[in-house]
PyMOL commands that place a pseudoatom at each C-alpha (Angstrom):
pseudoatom trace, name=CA, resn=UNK, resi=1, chain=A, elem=C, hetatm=0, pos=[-4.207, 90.179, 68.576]
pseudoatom trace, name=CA, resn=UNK, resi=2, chain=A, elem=C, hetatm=0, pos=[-4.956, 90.098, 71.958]
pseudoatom trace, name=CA, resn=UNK, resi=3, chain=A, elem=C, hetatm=0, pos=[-1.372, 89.762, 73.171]
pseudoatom trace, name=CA, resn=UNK, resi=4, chain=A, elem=C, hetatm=0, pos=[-0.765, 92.706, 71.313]
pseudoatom trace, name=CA, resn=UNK, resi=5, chain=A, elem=C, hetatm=0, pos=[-2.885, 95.018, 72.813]
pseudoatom trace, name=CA, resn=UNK, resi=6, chain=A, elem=C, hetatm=0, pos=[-1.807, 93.982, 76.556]
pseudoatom trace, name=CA, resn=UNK, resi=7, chain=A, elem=C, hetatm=0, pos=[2.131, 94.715, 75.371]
pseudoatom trace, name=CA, resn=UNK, resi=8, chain=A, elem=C, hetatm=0, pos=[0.472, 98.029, 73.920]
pseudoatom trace, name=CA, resn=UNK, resi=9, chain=A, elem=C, hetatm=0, pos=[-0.933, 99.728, 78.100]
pseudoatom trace, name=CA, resn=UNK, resi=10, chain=A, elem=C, hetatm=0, pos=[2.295, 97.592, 79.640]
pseudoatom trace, name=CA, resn=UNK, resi=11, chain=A, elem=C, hetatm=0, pos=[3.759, 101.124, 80.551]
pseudoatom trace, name=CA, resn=UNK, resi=12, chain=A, elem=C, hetatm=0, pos=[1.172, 102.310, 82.926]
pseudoatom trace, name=CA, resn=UNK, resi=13, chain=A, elem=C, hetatm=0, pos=[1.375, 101.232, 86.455]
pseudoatom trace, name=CA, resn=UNK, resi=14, chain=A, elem=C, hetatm=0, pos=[1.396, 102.763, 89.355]
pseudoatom trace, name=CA, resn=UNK, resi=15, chain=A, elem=C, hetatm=0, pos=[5.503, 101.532, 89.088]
pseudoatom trace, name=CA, resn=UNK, resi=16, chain=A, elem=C, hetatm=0, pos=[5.545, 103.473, 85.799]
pseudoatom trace, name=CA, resn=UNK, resi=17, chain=A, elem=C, hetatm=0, pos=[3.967, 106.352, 86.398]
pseudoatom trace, name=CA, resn=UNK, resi=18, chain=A, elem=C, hetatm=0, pos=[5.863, 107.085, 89.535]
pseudoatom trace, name=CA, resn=UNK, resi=19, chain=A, elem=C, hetatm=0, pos=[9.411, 106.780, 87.544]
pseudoatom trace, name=CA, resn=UNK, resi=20, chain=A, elem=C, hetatm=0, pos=[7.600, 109.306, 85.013]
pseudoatom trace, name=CA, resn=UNK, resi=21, chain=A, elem=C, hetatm=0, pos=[6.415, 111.642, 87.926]
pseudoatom trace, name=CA, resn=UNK, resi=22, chain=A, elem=C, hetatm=0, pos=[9.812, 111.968, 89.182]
pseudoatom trace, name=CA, resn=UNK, resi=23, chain=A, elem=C, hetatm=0, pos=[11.692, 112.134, 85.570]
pseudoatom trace, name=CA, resn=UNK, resi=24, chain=A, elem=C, hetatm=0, pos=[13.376, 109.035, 85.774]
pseudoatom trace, name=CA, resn=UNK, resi=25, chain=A, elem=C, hetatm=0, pos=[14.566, 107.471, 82.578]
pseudoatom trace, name=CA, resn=UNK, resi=26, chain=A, elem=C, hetatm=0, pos=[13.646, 104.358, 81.667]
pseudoatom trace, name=CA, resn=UNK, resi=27, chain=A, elem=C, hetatm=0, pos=[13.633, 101.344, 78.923]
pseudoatom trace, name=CA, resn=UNK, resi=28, chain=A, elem=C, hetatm=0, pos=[10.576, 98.640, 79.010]
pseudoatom trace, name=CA, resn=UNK, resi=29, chain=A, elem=C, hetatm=0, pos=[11.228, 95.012, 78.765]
pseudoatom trace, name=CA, resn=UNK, resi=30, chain=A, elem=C, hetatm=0, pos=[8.075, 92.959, 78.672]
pseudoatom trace, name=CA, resn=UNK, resi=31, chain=A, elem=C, hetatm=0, pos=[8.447, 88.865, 78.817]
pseudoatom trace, name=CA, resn=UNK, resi=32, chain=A, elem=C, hetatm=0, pos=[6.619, 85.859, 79.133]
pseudoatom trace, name=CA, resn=UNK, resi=33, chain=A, elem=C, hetatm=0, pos=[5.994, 85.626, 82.375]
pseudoatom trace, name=CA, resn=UNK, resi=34, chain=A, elem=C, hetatm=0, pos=[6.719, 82.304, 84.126]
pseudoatom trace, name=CA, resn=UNK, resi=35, chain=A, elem=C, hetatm=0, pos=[5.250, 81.195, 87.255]
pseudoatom trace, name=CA, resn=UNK, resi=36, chain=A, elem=C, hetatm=0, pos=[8.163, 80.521, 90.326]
pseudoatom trace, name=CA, resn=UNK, resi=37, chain=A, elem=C, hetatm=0, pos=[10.557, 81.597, 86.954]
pseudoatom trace, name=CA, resn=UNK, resi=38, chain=A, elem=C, hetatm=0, pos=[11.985, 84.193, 88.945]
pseudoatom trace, name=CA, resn=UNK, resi=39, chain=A, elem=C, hetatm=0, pos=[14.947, 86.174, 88.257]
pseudoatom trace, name=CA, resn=UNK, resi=40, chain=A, elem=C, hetatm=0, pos=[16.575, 83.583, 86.120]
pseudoatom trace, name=CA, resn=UNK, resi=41, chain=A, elem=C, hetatm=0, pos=[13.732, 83.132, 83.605]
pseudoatom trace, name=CA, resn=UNK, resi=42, chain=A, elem=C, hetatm=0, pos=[13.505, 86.812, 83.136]
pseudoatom trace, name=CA, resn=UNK, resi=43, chain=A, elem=C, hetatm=0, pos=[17.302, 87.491, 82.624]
pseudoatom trace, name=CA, resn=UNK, resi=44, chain=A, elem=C, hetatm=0, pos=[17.210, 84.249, 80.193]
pseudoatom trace, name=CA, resn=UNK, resi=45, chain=A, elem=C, hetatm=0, pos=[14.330, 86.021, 77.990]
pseudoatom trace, name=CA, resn=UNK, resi=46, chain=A, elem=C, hetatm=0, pos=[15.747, 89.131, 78.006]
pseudoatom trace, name=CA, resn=UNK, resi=47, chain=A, elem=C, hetatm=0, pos=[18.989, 88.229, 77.455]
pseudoatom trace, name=CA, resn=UNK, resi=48, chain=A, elem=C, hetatm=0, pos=[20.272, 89.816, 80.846]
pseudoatom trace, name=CA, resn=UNK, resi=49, chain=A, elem=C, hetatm=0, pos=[22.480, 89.300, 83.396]
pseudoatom trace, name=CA, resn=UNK, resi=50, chain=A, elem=C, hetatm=0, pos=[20.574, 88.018, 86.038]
pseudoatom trace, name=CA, resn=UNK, resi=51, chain=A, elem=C, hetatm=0, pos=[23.120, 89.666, 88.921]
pseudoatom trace, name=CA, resn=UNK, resi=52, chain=A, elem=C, hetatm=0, pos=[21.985, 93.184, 86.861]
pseudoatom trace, name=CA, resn=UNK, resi=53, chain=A, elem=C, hetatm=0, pos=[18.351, 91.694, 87.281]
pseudoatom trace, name=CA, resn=UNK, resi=54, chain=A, elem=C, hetatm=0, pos=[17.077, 93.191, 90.803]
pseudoatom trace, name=CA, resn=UNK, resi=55, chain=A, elem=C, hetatm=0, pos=[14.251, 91.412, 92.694]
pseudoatom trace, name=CA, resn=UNK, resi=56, chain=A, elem=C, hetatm=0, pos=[11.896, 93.400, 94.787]
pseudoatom trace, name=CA, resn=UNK, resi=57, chain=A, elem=C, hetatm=0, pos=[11.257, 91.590, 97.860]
pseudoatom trace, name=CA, resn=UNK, resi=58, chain=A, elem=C, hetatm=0, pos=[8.529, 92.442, 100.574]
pseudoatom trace, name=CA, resn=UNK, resi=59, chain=A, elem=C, hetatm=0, pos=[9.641, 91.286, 104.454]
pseudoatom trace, name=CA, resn=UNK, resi=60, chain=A, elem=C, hetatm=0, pos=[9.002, 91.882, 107.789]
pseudoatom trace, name=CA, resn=UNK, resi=61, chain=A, elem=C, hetatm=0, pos=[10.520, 92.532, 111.056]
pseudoatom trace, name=CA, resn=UNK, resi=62, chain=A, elem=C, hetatm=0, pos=[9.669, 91.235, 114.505]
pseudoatom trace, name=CA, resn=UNK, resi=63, chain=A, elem=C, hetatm=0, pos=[6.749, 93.802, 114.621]
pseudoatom trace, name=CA, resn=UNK, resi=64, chain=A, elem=C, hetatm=0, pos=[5.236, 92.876, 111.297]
pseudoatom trace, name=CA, resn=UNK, resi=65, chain=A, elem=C, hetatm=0, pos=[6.062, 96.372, 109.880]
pseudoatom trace, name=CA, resn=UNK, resi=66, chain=A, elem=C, hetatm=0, pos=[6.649, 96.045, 106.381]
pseudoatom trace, name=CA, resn=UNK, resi=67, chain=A, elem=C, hetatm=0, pos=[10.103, 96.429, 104.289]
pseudoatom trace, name=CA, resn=UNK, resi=68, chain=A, elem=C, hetatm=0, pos=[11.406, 95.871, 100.873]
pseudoatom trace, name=CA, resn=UNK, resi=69, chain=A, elem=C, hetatm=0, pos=[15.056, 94.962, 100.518]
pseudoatom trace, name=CA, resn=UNK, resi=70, chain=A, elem=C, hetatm=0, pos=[16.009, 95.182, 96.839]
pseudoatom trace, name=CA, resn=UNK, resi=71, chain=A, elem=C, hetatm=0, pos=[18.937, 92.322, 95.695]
pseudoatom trace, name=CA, resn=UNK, resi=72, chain=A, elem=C, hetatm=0, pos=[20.248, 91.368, 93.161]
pseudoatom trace, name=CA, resn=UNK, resi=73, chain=A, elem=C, hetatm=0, pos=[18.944, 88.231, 91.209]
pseudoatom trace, name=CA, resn=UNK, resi=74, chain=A, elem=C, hetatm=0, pos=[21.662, 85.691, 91.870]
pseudoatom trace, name=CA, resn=UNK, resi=75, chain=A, elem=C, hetatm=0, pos=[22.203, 86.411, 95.270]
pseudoatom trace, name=CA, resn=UNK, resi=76, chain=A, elem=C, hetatm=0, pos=[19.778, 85.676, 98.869]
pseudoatom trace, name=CA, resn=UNK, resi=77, chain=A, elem=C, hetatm=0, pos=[19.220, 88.387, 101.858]
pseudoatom trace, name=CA, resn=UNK, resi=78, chain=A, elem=C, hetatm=0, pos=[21.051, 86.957, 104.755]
pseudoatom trace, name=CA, resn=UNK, resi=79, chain=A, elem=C, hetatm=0, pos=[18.053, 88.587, 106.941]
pseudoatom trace, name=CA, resn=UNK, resi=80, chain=A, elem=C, hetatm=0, pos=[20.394, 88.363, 110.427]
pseudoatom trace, name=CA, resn=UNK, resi=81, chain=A, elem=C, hetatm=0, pos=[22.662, 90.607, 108.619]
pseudoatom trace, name=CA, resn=UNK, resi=82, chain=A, elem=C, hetatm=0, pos=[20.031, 92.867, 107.388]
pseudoatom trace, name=CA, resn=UNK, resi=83, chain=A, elem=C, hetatm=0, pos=[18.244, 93.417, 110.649]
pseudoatom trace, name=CA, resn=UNK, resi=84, chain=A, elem=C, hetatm=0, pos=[21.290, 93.959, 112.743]
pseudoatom trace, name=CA, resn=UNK, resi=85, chain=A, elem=C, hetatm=0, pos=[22.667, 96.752, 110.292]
pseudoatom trace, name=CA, resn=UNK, resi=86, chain=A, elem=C, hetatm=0, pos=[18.335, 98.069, 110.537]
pseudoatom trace, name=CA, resn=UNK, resi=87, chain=A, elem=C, hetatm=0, pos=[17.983, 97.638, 114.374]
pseudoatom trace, name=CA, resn=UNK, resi=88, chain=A, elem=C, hetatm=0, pos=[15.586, 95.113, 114.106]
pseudoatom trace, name=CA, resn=UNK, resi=89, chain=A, elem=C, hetatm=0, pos=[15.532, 92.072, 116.190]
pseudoatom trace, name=CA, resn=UNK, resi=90, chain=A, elem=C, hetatm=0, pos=[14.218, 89.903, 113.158]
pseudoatom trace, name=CA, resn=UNK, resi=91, chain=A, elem=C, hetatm=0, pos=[13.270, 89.762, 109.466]
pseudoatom trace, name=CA, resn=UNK, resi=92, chain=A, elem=C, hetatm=0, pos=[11.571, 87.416, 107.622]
pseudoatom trace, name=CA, resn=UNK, resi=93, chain=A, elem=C, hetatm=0, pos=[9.682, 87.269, 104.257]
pseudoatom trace, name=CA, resn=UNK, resi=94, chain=A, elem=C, hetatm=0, pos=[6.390, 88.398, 104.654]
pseudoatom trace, name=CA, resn=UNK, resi=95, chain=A, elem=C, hetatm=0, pos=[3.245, 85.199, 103.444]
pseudoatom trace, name=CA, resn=UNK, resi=96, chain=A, elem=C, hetatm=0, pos=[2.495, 86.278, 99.498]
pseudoatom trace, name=CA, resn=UNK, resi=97, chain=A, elem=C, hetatm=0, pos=[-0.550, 87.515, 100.308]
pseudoatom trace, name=CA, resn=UNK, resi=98, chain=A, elem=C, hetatm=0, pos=[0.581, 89.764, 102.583]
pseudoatom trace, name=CA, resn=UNK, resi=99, chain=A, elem=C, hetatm=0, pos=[3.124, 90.866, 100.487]
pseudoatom trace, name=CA, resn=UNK, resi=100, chain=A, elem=C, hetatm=0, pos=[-0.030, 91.789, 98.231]
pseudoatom trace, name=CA, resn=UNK, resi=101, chain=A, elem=C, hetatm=0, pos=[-1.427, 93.826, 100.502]
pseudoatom trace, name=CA, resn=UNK, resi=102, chain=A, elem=C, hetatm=0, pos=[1.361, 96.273, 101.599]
pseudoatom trace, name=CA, resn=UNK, resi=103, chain=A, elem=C, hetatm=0, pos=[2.594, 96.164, 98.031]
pseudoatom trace, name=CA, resn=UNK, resi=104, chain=A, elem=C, hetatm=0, pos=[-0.660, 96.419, 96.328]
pseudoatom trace, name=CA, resn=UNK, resi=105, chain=A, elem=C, hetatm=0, pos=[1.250, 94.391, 93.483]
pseudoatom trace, name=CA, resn=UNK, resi=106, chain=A, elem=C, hetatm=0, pos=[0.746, 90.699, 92.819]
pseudoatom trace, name=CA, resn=UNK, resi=107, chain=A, elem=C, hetatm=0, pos=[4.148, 88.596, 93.778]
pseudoatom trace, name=CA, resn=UNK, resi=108, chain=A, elem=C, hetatm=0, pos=[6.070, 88.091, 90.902]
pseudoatom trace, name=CA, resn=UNK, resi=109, chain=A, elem=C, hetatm=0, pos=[5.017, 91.742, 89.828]
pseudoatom trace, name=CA, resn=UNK, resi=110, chain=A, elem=C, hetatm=0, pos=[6.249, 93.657, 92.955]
pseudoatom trace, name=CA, resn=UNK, resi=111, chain=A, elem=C, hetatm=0, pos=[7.880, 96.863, 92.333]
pseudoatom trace, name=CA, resn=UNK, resi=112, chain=A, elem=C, hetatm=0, pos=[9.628, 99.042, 94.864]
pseudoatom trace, name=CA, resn=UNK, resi=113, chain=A, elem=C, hetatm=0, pos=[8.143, 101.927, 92.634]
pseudoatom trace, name=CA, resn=UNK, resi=114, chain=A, elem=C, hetatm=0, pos=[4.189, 103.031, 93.069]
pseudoatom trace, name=CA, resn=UNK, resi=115, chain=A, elem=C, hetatm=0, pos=[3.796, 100.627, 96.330]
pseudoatom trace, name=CA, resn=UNK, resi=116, chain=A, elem=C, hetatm=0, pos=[0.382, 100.770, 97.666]
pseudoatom trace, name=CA, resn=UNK, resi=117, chain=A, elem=C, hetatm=0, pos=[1.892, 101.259, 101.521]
pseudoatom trace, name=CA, resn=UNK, resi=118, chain=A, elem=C, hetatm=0, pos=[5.037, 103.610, 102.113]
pseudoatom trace, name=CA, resn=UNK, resi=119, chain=A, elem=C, hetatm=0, pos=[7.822, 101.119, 103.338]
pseudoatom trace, name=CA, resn=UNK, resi=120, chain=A, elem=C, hetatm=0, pos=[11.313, 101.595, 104.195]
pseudoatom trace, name=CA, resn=UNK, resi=121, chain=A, elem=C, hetatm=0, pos=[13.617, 100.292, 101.174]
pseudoatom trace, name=CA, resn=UNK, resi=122, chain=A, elem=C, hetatm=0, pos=[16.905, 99.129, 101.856]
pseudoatom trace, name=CA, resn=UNK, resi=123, chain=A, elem=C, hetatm=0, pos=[19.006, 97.926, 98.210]
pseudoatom trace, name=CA, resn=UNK, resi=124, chain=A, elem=C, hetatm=0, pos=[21.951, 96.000, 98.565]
pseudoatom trace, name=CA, resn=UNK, resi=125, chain=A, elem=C, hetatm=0, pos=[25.009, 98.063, 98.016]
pseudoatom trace, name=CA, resn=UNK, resi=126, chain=A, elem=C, hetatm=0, pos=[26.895, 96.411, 95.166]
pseudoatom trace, name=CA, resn=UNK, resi=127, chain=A, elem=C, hetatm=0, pos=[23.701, 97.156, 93.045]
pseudoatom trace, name=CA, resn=UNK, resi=128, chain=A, elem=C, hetatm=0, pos=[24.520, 101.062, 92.929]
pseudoatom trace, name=CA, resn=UNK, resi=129, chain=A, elem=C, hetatm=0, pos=[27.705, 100.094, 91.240]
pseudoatom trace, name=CA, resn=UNK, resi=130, chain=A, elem=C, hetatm=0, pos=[25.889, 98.529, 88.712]
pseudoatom trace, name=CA, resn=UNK, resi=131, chain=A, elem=C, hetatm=0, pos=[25.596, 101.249, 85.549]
pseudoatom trace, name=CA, resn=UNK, resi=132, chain=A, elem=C, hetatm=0, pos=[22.022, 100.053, 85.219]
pseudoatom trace, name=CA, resn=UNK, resi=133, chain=A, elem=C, hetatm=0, pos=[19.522, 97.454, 86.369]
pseudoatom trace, name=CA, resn=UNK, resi=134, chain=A, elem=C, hetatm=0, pos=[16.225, 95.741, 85.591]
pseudoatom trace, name=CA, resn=UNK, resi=135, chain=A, elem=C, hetatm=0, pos=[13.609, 96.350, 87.841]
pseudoatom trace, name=CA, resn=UNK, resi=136, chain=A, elem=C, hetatm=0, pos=[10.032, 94.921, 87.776]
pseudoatom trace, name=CA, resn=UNK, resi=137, chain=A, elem=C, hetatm=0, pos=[7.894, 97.399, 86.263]
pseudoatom trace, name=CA, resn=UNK, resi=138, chain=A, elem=C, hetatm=0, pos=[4.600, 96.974, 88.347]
pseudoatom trace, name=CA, resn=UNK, resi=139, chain=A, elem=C, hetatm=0, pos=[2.992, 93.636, 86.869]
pseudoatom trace, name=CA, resn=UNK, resi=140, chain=A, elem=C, hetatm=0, pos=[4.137, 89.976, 86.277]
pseudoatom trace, name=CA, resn=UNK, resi=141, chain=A, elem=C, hetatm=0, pos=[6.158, 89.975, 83.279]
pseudoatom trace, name=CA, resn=UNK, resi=142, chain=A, elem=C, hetatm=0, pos=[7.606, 93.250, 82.810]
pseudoatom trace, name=CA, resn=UNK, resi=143, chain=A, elem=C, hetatm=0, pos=[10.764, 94.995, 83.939]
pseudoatom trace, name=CA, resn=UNK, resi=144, chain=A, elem=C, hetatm=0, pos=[12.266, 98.520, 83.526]
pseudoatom trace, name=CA, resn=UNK, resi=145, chain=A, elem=C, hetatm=0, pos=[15.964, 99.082, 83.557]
pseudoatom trace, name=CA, resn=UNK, resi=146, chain=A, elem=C, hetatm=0, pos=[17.158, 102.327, 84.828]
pseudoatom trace, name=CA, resn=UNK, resi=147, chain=A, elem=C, hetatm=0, pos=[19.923, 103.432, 86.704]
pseudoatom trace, name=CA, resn=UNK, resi=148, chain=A, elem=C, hetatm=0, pos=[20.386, 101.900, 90.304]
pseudoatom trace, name=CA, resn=UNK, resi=149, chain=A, elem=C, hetatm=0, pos=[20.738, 105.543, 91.999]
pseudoatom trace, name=CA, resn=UNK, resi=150, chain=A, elem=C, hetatm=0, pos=[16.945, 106.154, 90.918]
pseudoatom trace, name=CA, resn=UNK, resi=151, chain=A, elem=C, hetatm=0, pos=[16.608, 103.962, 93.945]
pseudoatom trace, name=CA, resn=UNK, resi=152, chain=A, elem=C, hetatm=0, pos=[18.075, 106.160, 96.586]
pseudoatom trace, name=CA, resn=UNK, resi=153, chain=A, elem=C, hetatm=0, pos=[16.743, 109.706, 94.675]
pseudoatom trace, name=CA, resn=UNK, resi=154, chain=A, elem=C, hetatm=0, pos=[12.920, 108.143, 94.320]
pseudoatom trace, name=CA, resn=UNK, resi=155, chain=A, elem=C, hetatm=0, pos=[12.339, 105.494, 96.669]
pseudoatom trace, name=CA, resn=UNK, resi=156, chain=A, elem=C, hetatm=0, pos=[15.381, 106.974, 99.368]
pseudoatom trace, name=CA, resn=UNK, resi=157, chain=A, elem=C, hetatm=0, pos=[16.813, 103.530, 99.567]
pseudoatom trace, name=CA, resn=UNK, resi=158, chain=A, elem=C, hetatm=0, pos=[19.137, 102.625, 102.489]
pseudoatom trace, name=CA, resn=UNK, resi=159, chain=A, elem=C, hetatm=0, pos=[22.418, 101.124, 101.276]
pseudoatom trace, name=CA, resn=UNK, resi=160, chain=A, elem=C, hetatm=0, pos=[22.571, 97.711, 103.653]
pseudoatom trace, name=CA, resn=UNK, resi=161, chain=A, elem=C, hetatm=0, pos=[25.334, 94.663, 102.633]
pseudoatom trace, name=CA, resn=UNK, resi=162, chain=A, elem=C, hetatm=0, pos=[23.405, 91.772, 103.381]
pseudoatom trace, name=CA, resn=UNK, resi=163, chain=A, elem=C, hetatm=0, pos=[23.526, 89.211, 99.944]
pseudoatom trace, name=CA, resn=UNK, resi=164, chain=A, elem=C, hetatm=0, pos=[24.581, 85.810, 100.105]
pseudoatom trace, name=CA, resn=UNK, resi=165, chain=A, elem=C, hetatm=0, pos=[25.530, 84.422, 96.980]
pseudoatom trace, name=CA, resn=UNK, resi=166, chain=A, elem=C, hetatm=0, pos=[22.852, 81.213, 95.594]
for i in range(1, 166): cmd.bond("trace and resi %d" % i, "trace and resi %d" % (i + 1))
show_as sticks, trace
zoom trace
């Protein structure tokens, strides 16, 4: 019963209610959430394709100043490539619990959507070819798909090409 009723408030977060704010369409795909499961475990459940499945990652450059590059599941930021096409000296992956508190999401749960900080967003640019992709939704086992150009209308993602394949 229990289970139940946490599937039945999945839609609202802060992720959720910004897509609805700005009339973005969108389907909701709850799993079983799996710690360090990643990308792979949630494409597996859902029966996705993981490279459709975009991960929501929280970094930093040589300042500390917060950024989320959005990539697609299969594939690693080459971070020299990303901060010489942002003008930044350096970026690295921010500590988790730093990550927390820019994001204001748990990681694992991050969306680019609802963040509790405004960041710069910067998606990988094969992902807008994509007709749609799975996004995480705003908590730990739950992802929205919806179409990649959301990204750039919403969030007014910057189209880098910086993914190295895994």
């Amino acid at each position: 019963m229990a289970k139940k009723d946490k599937n039945a408030h999945v839609s609202e977060t802060p992720a959720t209610q910004m897509l609805k704010a700005h009339k973005v369409a969108f389907t909701e795909h709850p799993y079983e959430y799996v710690e360090h499961g990643g990308t792979s475990e949630s494409a597996r459940q859902l029966g996705l394709d993981e490279h459709a499945v975009v991960k929501t990652l929280v970094m930093q450059d040589q300042d500390a100043k917060p950024l989320i590059v959005l990539m697609h599941g299969d594939c690693k930021v080459s971070t020299k490539n990303l901060a010489r096409q942002i003008g930044a000296k350096s970026v690295e992956p921010c500590k988790p619990e730093v990550a927390n508190r820019h994001s204001g999401y748990l990681v694992g749960g991050t969306s680019p959507f609802g963040t509790r900080k405004d960041m710069p967003v910067y998606i990988e640019e094969s992902i807008l070819a994509l007709p749609r992709i799975a996004i995480n939704g705003g908590r730990r086992g739950f992802l929205v798909q919806i179409d990649p150009q959301a990204c750039l209308q919403v969030l007014g993602a910057r189209p880098v090409q910086c993914a190295l394949a895994e």
